[in-house]
N, C-alpha and C positions, 0 to 999 in steps of 0.2 A: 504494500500500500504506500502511497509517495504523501509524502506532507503537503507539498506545497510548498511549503516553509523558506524562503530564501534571504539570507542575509546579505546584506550589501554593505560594504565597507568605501570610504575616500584612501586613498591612496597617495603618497608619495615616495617612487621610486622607480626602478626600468623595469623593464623585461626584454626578452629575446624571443620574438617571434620567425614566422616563415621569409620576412624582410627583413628578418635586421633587426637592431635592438631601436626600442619604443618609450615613451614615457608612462610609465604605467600610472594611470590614475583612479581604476576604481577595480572589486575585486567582488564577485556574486559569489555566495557557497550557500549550497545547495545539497542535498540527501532525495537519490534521484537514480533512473536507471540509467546506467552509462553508454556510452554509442560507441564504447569501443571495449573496456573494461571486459575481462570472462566473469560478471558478479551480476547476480539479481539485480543489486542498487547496491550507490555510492554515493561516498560524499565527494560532491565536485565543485571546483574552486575554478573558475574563471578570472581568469587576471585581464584587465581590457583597458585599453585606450578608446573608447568610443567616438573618440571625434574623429580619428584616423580610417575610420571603418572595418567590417568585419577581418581581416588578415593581421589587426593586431591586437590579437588573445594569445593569450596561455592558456591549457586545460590543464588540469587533473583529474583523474578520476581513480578515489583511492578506496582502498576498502576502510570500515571504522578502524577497525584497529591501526592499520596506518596512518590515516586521519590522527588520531588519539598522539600515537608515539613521535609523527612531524609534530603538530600542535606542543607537544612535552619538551624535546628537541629545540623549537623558537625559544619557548618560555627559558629553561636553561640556558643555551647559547646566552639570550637576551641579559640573564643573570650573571654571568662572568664577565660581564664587560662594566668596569671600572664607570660610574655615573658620569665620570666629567668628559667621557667619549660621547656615552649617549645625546644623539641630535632630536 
C-alpha cells in the first residue's frame, strides 16, 4: 500500500546528473514502488534542480533499511565535524 506521503526539502548544494554537475536545490522523499529497484516499495529520494528541467535529478531508490543506515551514516558523518567547519 503506498502513503502518499512525500516530503520535500530546500536544498543547498550540487549534484551530478546525466549532464554534468547541477545546483541542486530541492530534494522529494518518498516510500513508493521503484521503477527500477528489484523491491515491492522504496524509499526514494529525488535530488532536482527544477528550473533546469527534467535531466537534472538524482534518484535513489533504497530499500528501509538502507534508507535507515545512509540517514544514520549523514547524522554521524554530520557529528565529527568540528562546529566551527559546519556552514
Amino acid at each position: 500500500m503506498c502513503t502518499y506521503t512525500t516530503e520535500r526539502v530546500d536544498l543547498s548544494g550540487s549534484a551530478k546528473g546525466p549532464n554534468g554537475w547541477f545546483t541542486a536545490t530541492t530534494a522529494s522523499v518518498y516510500y513508493d514502488h521503484p521503477v527500477h529497484a528489484p523491491a515491492g516499495h522504496t524509499l526514494n529520494i529525488d535530488v532536482l534542480a527544477p528550473k533546469l528541467g527534467p535531466s537534472a535529478r538524482v534518484a535513489l531508490e533504497l530499500s528501509a533499511d538502507s534508507a535507515r543506515a545512509l540517514a544514520s551514516a549523514i547524522v554521524a558523518a554530520l557529528g565529527a565535524v568540528p562546529s566551527d567547519l559546519l556552514e
